[in-house]
C-alpha positions, 0 to 999 in steps of 0.5 A: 721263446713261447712265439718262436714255439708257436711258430714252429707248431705252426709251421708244422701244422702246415707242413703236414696240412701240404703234404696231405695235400688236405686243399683240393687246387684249381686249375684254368677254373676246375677243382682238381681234388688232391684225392680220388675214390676208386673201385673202393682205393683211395688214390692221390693226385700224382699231378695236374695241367693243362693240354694247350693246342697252340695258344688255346686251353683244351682240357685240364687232366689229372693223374691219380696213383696209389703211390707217386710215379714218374713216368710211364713205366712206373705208372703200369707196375704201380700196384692198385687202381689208377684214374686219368681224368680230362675236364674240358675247358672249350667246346670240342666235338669228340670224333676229331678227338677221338682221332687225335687219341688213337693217333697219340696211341699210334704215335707211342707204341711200336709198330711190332705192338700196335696191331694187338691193340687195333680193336681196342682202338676200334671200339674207342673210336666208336665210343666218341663218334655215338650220337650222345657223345657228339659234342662235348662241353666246358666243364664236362668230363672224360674219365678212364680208370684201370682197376686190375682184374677188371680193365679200364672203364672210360667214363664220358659225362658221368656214362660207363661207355661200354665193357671195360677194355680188359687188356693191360696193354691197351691201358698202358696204350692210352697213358702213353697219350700223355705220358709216352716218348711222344706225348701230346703236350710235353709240359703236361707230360711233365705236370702229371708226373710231378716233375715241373 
């Protein structure tokens, strides 16, 4: 009776230990935390993986929410900050990714939408083609949070590139990249959302 007790305070124990999601998990080698900090919000991880080009590991992404999402939609009228981080696992030069970015943006939002977004597009072009931002390498970081009232920050090695991008329809724009009807990498799409 007593070790059946036991048993169950132990399982309890981890039940509540899991859904706290109190251990950070490692993915492809990088410590994705089941927690983020942002604007002063704790976040929690709404879900993680890898971005394959054909067989190769491009860069491990992870998705923070104030509150569980499951797709896009949900994602935008989530209230608070978000954060979308992507560590790279190989060395990639970061215009050609800047590229294939605004080509996920055009891949996902209409046509009728698109045009509005185009000087935003501009200045993330931008943004990967400056000298320090030339060459990006294992282990380093691209990291963009939305905070409402403020925009979305993109974050390159640790340095704020630039002004906030203030429009809400631009964020969503870039989320689409991973989380749109055409998505870079559908089973990423699916590890962020939380439905793998």
């Amino acid at each position: 009776m007593r070790y059946s007790k036991s048993l169950a305070i132990f399982a309890t124990a981890l039940l509540l230990g899991t859904a706290a999601g109190a251990e950070p998990i490692t993915i492809a080698g990088v410590k994705v935390e089941d927690s983020a900090m942002v604007a002063g919000v704790k976040l929690q991880l709404n879900g993680a993986g890898i971005r394959y080009k054909g067989p190769f590991k491009v860069y491990v992404c992870d998705l923070y929410t104030t509150k569980k999402v499951s797709s896009l939609d949900e994602l935008v009228a989530a209230p608070g900050p978000k954060r979308l981080t992507m560590t790279l696992l190989r060395e990639i030069e970061a215009g050609p990714l800047g590229k294939l970015l605004t080509r996920g943006v055009e891949d996902n939002v209409p046509r009728s939408e698109l045009s509005k977004l185009v000087p935003g597009l501009m200045r993330m072009g931008e943004i990967f083609n400056e000298k320090s931002n030339k060459v990006l390498l294992p282990g380093e970081t691209i990291v963009m949070d939305w905070v409402p009232g403020t925009g979305l920050t993109i974050t390159v090695k640790g340095k704020q590139q630039g002004e906030p991008f203030k429009d809400p329809e631009f964020f969503k724009g870039m989320m689409s990249i991973w989380l749109g009807p055409v998505p870079a990498d559908f089973k990423l799409k699916d590890a962020l959302l939380g439905s793998k």
